[in-house]
TIMI-102553 format. One record per residue: residue in one letter; residue number from 1; z, x, y of N, C-alpha, C in turn. Coordinates in steps of 0.1 Angstrom, whole numbers, plus 5000, padded with zeros to 4 digits. Last residue first. Layout:
# TIMI-102553
+---------+-----+------+------+------+------+------+------+------+------+------+
| residuo | num |  n_w |  n_u |  n_v | ca_w | ca_u | ca_v |  c_w |  c_u |  c_v |
+---------+-----+------+------+------+------+------+------+------+------+------+
|       a | NUM |    Z |    X |    Y |    Z |    X |    Y |    Z |    X |    Y |
...
+---------+-----+------+------+------+------+------+------+------+------+------+
***
This chain:
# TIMI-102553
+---------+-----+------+------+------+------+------+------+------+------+------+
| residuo | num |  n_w |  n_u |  n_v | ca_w | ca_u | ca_v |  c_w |  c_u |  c_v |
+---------+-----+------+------+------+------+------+------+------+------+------+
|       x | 223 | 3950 | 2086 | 7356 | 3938 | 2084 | 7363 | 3933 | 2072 | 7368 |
|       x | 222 | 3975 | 2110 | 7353 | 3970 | 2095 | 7358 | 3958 | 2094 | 7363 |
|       x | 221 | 3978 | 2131 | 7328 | 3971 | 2130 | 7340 | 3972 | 2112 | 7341 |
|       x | 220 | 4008 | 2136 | 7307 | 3988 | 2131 | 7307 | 3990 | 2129 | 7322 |
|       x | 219 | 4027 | 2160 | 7291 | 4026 | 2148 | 7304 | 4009 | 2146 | 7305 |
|       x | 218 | 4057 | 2156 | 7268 | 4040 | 2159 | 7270 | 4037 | 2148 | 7283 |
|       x | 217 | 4082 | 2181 | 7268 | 4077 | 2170 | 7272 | 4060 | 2171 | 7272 |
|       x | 216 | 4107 | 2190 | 7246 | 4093 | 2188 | 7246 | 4089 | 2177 | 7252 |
|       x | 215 | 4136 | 2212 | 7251 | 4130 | 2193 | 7249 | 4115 | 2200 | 7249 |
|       x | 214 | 4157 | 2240 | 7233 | 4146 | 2232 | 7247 | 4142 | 2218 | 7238 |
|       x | 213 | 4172 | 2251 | 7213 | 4174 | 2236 | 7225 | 4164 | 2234 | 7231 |
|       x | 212 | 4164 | 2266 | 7201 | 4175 | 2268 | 7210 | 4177 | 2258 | 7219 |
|       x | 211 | 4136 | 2248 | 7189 | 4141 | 2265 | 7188 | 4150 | 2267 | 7202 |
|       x | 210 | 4135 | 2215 | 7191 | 4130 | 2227 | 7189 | 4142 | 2240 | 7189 |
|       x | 209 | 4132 | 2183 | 7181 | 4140 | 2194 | 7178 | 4137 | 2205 | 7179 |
|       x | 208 | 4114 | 2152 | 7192 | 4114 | 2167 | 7184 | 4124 | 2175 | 7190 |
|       x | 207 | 4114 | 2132 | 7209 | 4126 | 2138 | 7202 | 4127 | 2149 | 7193 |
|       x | 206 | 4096 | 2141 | 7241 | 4095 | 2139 | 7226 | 4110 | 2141 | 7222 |
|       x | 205 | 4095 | 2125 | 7271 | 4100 | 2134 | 7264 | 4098 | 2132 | 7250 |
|       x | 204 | 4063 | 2118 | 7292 | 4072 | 2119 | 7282 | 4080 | 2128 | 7275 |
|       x | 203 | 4048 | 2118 | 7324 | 4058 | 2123 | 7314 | 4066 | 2119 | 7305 |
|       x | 202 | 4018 | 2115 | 7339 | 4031 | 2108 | 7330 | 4035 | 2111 | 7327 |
|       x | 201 | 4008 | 2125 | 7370 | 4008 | 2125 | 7357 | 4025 | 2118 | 7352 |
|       x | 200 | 4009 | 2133 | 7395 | 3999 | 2124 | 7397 | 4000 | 2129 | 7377 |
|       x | 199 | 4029 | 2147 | 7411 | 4020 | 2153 | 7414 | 4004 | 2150 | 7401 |
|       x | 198 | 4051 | 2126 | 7413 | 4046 | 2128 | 7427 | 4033 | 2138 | 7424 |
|       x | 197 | 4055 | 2124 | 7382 | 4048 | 2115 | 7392 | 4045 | 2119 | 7401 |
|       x | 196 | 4065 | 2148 | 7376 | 4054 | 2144 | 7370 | 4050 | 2132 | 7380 |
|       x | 195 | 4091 | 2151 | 7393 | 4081 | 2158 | 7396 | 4069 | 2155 | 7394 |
|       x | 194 | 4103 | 2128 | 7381 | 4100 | 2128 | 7397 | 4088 | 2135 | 7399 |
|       x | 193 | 4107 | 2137 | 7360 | 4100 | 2125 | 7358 | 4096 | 2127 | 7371 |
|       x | 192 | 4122 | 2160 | 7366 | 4112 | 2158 | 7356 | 4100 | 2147 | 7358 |
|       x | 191 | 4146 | 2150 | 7375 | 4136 | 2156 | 7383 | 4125 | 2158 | 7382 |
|       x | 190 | 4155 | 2130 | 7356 | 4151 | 2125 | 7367 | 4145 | 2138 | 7372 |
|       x | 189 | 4169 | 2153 | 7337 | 4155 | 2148 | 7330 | 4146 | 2136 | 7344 |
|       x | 188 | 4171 | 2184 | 7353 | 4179 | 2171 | 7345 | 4165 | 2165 | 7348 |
|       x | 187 | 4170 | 2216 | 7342 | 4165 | 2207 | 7354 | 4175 | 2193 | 7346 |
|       x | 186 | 4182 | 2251 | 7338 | 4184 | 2236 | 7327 | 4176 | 2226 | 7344 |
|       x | 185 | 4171 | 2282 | 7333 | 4174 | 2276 | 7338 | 4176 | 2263 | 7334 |
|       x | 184 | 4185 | 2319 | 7318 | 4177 | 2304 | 7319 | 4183 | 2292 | 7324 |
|       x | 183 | 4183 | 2324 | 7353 | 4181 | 2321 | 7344 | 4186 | 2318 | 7330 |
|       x | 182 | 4199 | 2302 | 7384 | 4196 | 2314 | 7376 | 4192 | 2313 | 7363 |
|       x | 181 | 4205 | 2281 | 7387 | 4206 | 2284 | 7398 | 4200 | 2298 | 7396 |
|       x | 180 | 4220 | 2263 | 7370 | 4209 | 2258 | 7379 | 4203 | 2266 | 7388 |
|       x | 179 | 4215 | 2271 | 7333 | 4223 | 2272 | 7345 | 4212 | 2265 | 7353 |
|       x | 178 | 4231 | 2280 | 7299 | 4217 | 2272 | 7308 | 4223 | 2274 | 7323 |
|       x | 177 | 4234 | 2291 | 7265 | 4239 | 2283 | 7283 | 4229 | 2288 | 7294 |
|       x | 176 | 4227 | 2284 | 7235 | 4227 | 2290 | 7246 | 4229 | 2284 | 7261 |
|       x | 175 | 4235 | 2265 | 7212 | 4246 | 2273 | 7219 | 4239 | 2286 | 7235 |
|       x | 174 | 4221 | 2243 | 7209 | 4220 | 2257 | 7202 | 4229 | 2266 | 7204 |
|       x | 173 | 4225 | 2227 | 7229 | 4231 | 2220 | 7214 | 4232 | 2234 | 7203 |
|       x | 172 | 4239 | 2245 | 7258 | 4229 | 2234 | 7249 | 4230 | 2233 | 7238 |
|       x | 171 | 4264 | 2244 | 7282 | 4260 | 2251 | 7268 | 4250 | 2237 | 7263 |
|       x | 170 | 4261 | 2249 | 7317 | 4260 | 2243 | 7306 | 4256 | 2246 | 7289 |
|       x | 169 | 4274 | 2262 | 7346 | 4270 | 2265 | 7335 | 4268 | 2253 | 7323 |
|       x | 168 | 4266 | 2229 | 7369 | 4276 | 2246 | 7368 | 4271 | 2249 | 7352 |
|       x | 167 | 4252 | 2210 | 7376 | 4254 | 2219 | 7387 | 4266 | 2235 | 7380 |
|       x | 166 | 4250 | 2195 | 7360 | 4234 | 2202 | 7359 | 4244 | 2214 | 7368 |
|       x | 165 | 4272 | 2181 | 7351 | 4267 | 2192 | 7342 | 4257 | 2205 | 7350 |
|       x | 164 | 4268 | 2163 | 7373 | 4275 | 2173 | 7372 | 4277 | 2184 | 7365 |
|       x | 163 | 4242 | 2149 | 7370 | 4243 | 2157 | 7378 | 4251 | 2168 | 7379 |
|       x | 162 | 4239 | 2154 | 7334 | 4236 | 2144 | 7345 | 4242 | 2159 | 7355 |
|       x | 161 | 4224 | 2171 | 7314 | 4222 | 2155 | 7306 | 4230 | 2143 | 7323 |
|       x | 160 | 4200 | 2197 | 7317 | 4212 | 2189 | 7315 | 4217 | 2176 | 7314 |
|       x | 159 | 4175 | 2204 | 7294 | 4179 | 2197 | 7300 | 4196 | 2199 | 7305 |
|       x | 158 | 4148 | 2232 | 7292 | 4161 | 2231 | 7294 | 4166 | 2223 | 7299 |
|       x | 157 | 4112 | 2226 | 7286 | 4124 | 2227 | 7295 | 4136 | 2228 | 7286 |
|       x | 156 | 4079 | 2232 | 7278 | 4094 | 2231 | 7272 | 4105 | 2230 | 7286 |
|       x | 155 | 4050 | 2213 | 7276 | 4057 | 2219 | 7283 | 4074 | 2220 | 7279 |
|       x | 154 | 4017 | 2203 | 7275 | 4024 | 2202 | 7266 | 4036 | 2216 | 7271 |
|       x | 153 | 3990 | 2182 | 7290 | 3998 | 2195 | 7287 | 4013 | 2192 | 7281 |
|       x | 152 | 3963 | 2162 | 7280 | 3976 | 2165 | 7276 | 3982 | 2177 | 7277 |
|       x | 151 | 3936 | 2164 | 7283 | 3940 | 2152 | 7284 | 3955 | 2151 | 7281 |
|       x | 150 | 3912 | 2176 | 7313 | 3925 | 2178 | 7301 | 3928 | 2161 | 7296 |
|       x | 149 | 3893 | 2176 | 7323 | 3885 | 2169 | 7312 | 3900 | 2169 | 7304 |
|       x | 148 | 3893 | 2182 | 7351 | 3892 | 2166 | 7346 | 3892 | 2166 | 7334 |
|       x | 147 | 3915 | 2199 | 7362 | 3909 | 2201 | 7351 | 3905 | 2189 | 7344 |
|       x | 146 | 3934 | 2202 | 7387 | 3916 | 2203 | 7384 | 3909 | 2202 | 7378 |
|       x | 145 | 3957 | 2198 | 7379 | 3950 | 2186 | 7380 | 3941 | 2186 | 7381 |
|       x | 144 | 3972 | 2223 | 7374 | 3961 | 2216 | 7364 | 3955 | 2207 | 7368 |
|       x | 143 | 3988 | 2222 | 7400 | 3969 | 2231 | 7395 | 3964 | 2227 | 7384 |
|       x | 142 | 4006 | 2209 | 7397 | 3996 | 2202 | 7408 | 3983 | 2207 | 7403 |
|       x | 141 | 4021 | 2220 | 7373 | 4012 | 2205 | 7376 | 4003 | 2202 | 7384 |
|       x | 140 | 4025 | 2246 | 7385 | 4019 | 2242 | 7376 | 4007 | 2230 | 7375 |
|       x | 139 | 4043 | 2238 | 7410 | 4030 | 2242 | 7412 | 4016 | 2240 | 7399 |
|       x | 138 | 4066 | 2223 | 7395 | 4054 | 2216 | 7403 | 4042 | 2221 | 7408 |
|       x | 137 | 4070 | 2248 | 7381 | 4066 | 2236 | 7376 | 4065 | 2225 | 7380 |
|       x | 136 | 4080 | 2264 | 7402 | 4072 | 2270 | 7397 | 4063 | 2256 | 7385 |
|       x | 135 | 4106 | 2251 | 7408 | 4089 | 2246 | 7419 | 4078 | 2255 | 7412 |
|       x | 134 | 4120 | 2254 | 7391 | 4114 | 2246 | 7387 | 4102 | 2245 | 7403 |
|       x | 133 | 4125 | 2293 | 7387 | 4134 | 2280 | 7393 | 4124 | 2268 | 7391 |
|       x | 132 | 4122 | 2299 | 7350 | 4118 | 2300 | 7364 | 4120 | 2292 | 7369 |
|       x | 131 | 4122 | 2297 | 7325 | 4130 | 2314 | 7329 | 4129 | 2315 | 7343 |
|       x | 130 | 4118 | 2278 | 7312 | 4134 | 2277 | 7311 | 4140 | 2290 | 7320 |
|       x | 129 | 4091 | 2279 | 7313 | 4100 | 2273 | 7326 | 4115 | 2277 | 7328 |
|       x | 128 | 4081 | 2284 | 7290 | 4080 | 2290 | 7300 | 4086 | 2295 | 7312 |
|       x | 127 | 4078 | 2276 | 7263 | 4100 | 2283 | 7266 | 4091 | 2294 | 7277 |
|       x | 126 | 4051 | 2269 | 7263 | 4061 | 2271 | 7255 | 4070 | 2281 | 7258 |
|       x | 125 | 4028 | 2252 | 7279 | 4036 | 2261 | 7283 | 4047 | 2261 | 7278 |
|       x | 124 | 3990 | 2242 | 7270 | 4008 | 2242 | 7265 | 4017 | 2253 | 7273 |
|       x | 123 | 3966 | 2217 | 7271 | 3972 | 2229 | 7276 | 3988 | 2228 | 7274 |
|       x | 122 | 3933 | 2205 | 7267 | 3948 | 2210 | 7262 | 3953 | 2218 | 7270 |
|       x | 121 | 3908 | 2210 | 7273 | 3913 | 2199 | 7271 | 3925 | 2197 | 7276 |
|       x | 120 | 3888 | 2229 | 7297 | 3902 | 2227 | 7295 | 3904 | 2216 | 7292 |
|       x | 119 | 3865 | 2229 | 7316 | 3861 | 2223 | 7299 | 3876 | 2224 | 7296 |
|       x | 118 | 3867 | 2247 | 7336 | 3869 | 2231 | 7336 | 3868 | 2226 | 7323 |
|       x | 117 | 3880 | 2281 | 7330 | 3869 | 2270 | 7333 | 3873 | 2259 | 7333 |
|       x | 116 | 3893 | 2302 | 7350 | 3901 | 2292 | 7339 | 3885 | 2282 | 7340 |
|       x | 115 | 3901 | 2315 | 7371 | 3887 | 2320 | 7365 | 3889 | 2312 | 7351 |
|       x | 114 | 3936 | 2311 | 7374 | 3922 | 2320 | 7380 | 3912 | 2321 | 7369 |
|       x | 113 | 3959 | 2299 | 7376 | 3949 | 2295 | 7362 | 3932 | 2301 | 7372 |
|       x | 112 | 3980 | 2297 | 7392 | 3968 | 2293 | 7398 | 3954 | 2291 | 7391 |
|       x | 111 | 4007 | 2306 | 7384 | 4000 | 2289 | 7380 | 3987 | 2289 | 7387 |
|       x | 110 | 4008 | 2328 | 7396 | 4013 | 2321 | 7405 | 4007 | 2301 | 7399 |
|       x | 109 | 4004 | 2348 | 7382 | 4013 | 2350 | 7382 | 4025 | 2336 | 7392 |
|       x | 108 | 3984 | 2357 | 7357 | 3984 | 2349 | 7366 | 3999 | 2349 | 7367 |
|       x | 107 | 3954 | 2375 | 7341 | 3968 | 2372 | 7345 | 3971 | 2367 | 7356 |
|       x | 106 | 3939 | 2360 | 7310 | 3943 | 2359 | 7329 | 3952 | 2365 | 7328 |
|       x | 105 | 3918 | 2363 | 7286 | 3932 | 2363 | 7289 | 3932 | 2371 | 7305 |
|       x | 104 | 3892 | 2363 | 7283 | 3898 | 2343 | 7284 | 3914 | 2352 | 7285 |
|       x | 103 | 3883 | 2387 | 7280 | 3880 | 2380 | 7295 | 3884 | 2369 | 7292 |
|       x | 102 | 3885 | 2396 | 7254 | 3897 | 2396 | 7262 | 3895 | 2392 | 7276 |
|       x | 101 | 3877 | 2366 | 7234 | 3871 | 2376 | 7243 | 3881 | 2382 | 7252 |
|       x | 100 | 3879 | 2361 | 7201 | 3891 | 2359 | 7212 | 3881 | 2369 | 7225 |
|       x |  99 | 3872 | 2368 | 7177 | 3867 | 2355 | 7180 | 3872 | 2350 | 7192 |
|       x |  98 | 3876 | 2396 | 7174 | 3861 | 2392 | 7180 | 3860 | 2377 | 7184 |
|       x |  97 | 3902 | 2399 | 7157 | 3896 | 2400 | 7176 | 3889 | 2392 | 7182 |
|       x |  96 | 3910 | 2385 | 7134 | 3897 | 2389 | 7138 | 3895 | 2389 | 7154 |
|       x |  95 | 3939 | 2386 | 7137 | 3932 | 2387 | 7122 | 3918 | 2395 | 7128 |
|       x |  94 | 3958 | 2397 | 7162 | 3945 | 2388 | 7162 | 3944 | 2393 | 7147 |
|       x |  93 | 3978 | 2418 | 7169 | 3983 | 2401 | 7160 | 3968 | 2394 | 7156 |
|       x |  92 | 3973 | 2440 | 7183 | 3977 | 2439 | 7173 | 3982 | 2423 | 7162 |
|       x |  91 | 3950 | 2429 | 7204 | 3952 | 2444 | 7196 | 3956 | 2442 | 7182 |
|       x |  90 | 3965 | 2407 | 7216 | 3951 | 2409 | 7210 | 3944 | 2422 | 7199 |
|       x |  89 | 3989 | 2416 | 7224 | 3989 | 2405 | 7213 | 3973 | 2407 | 7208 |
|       x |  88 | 3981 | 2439 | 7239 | 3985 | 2445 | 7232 | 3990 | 2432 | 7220 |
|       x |  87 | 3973 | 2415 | 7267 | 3964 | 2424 | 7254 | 3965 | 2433 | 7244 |
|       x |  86 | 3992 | 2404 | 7271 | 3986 | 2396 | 7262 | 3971 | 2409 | 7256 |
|       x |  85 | 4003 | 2427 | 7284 | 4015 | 2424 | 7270 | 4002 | 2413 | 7262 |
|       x |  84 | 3984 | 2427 | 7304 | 3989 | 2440 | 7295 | 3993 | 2437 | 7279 |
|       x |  83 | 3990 | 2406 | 7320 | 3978 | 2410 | 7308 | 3981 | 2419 | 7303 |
|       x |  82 | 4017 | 2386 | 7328 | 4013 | 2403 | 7322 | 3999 | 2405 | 7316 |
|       x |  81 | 4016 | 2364 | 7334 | 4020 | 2370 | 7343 | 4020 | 2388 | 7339 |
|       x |  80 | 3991 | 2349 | 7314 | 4004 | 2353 | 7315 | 4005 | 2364 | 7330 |
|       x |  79 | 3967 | 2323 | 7299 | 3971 | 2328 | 7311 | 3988 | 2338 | 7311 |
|       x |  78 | 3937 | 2320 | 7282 | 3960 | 2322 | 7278 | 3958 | 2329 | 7294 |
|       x |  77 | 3919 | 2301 | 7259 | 3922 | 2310 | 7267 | 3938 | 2310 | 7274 |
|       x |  76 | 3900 | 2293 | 7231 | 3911 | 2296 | 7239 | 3914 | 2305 | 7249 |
|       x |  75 | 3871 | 2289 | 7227 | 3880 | 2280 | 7230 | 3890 | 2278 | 7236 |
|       x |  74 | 3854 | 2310 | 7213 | 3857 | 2311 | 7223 | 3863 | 2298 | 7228 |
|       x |  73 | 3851 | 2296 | 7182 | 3851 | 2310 | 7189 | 3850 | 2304 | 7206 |
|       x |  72 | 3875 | 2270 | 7173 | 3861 | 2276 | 7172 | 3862 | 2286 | 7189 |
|       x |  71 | 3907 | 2275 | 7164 | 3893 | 2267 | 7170 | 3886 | 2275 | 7171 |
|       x |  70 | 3919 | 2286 | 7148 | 3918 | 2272 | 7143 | 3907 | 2269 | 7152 |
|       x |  69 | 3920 | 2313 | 7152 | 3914 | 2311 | 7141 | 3909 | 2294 | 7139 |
|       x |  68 | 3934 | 2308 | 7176 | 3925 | 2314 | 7178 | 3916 | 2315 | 7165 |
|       x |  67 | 3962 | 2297 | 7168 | 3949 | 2288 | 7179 | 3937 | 2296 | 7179 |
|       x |  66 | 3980 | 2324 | 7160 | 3972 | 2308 | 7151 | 3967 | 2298 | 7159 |
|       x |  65 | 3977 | 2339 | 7180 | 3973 | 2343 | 7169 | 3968 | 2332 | 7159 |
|       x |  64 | 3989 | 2323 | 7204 | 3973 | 2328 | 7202 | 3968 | 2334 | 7187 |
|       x |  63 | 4014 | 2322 | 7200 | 4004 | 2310 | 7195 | 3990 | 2315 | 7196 |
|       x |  62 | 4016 | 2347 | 7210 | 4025 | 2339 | 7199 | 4022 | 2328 | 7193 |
|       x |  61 | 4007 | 2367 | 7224 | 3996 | 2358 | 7219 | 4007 | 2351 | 7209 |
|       x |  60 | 4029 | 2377 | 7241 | 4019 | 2386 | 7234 | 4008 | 2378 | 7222 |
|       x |  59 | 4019 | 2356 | 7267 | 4031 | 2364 | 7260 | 4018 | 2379 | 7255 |
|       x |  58 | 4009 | 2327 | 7279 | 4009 | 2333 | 7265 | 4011 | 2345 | 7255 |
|       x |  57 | 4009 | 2310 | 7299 | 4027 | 2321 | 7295 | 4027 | 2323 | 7280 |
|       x |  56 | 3996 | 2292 | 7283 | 4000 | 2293 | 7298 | 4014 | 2297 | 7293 |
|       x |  55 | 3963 | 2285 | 7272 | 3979 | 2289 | 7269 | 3986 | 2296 | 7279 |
|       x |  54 | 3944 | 2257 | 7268 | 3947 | 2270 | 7281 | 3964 | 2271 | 7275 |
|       x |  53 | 3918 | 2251 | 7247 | 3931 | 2251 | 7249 | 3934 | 2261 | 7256 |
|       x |  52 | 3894 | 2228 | 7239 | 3895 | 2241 | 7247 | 3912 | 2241 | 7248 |
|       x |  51 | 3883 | 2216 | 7204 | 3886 | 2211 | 7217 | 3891 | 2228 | 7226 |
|       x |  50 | 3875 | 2217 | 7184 | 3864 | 2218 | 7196 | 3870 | 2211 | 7204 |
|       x |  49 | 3894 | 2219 | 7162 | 3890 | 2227 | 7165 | 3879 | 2228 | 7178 |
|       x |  48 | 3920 | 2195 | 7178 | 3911 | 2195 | 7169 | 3903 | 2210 | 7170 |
|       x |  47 | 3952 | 2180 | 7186 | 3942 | 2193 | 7189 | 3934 | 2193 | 7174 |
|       x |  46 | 3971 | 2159 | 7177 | 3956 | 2159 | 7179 | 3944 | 2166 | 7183 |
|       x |  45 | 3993 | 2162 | 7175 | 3995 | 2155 | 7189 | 3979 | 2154 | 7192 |
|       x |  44 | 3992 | 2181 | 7159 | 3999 | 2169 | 7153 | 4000 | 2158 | 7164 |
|       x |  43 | 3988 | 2205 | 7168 | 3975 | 2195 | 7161 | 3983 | 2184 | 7156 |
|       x |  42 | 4010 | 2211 | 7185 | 3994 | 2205 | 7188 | 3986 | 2200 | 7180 |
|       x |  41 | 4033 | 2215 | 7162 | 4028 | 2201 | 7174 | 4015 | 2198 | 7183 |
|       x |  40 | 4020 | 2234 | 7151 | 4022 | 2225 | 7147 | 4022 | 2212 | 7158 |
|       x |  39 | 4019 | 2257 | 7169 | 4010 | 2252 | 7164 | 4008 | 2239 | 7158 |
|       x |  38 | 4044 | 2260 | 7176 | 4033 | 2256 | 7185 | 4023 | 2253 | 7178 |
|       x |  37 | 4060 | 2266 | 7152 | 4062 | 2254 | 7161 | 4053 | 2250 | 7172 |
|       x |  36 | 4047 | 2293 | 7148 | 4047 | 2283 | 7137 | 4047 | 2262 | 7145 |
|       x |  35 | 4058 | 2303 | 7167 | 4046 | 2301 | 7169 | 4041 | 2288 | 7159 |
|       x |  34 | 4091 | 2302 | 7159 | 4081 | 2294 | 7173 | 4068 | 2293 | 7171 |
|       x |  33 | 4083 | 2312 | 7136 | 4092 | 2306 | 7136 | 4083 | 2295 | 7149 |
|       x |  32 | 4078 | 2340 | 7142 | 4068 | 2335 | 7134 | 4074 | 2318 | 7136 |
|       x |  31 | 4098 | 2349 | 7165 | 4084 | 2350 | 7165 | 4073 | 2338 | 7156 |
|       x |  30 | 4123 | 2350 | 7170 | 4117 | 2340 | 7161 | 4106 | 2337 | 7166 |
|       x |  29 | 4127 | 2357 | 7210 | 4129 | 2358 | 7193 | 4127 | 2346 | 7184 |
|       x |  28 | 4106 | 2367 | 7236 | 4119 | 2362 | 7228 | 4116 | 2363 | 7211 |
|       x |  27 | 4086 | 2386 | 7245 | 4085 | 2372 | 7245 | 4099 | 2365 | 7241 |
|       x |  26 | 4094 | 2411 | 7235 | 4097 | 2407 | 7248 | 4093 | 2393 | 7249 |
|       x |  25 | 4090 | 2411 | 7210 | 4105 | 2413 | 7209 | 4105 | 2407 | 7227 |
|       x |  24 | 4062 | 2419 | 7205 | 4067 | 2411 | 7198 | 4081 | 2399 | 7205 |
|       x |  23 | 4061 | 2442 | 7219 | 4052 | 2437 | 7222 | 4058 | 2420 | 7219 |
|       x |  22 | 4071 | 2469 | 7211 | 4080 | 2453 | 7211 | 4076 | 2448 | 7220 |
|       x |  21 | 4064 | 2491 | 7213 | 4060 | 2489 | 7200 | 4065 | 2477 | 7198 |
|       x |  20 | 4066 | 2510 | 7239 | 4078 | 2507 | 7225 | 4070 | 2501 | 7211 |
|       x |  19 | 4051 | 2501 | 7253 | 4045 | 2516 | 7250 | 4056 | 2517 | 7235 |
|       x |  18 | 4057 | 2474 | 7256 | 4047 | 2474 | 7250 | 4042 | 2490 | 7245 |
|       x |  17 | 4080 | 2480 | 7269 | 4083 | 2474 | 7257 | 4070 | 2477 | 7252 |
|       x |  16 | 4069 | 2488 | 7295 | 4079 | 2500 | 7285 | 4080 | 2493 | 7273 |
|       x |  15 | 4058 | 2473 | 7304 | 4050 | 2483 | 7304 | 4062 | 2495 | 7293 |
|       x |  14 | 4073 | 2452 | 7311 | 4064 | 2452 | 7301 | 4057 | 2461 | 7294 |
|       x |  13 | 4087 | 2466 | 7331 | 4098 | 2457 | 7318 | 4088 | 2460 | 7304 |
|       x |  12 | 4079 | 2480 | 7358 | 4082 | 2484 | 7340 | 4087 | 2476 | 7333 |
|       x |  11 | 4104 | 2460 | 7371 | 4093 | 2469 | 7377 | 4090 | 2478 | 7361 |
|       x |  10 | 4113 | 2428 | 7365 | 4120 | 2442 | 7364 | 4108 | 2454 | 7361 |
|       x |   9 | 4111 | 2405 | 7360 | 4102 | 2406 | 7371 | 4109 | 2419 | 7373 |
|       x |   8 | 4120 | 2398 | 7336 | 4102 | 2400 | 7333 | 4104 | 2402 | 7345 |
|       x |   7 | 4147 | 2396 | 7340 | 4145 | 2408 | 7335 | 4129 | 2404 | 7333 |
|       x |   6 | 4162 | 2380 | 7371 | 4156 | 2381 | 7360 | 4142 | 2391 | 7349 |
|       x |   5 | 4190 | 2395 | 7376 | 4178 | 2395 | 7382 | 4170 | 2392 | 7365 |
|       x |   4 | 4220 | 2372 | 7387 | 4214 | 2388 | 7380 | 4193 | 2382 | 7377 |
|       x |   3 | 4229 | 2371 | 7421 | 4221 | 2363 | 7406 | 4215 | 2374 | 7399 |
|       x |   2 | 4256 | 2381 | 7441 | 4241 | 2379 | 7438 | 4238 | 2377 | 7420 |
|       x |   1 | 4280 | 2364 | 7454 | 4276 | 2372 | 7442 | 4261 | 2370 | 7440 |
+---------+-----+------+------+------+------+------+------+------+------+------+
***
């Protein structure tokens, strides 16, 4: 039986929601809710206004709308697999545009963080992963490593709790079900760790409580 196809790599997906006016609605739901939650745990984990923040699978700016007032003008920048959809968040969600250049929003479709400068403290990929087979989050990792100056990316997954769970549907605490093999996807918390080490960083999981279950892991660079 083939794997039903995951709907952002559906030819038009973005290009029709965003001529819709659900610019909003294609990132997922509880807009104010999540962004509210990104924001919070960065500066609670220490983002300051001078520091540089790369938002990775920044949507329609869901956190770009509150990081882009908090730090100072030109600081943030957002990588997404759509520019389109991140510039119709710049359109309509920014208070003040002007403080956001639409040259800090990439698209990127391969983690390769193109034309991304090195001043990159921070970096967060919020309810990114949960939609891609996980070598998409060893690529991730490997390509931040160029960024000497980061000192914490900040990443959601879908756990399952051991091998035999991981291998057939799993419902998570929120009730949405998870899979290995299709989206959304669940890893178990040893691959995690695996991955973060072989491609030269720490991973911790936080006990924070997020929006449909995902975990929060923050992983620092080994130096």
């Amino acid at each position: 039986m083939k794997a039903p196809q995951n709907p952002y790599d559906v030819d038009g997906f973005h290009a029709e929601a965003i001529a819709a006016g659900r610019h909003r609605d294609v990132v997922g739901g509880r807009w104010e809710e999540t962004g509210r939650v990104q924001m919070t745990l960065l500066r609670d984990a220490g983002l300051l206004p001078h520091h540089h923040l790369l938002d990775i699978g920044a949507g329609s700016l869901r956190l770009g709308c509150k990081a882009v007032p908090y730090l100072e003008p030109g600081h943030y920048w957002a990588t997404d697999a759509s520019r389109a959809l991140m510039l119709a968040g710049h359109a309509a969600e920014l208070t003040d545009p002007a403080r956001l250049s639409p040259g800090h929003l990439i698209e990127d479709t391969r983690f390769d963080y193109p034309g991304v400068p090195g001043c990159i403290t921070h970096a967060i990929a919020f309810a990114v992963f949960p939609h891609l087979p996980m070598a998409h989050l060893r690529r991730a990792l490997t390509n931040l490593r160029r960024f000497d100056r980061l000192e914490a990316f900040f990443f959601t997954l879908f756990l399952a709790p051991d091998a035999t769970h991981a291998a057939t549907a799993y419902r998570q605490p929120d009730g949405v079900v998870t899979h290995d093999t299709r989206p959304p996807y669940h890893i178990l918390p040893e691959d995690v760790d695996h991955m973060a080490h072989v491609t030269g960083w720490q991973a911790a999981r936080s006990p924070l409580r997020l929006p449909r279950g995902q975990v929060l892991y923050t992983a620092r660079p080994i130096r």
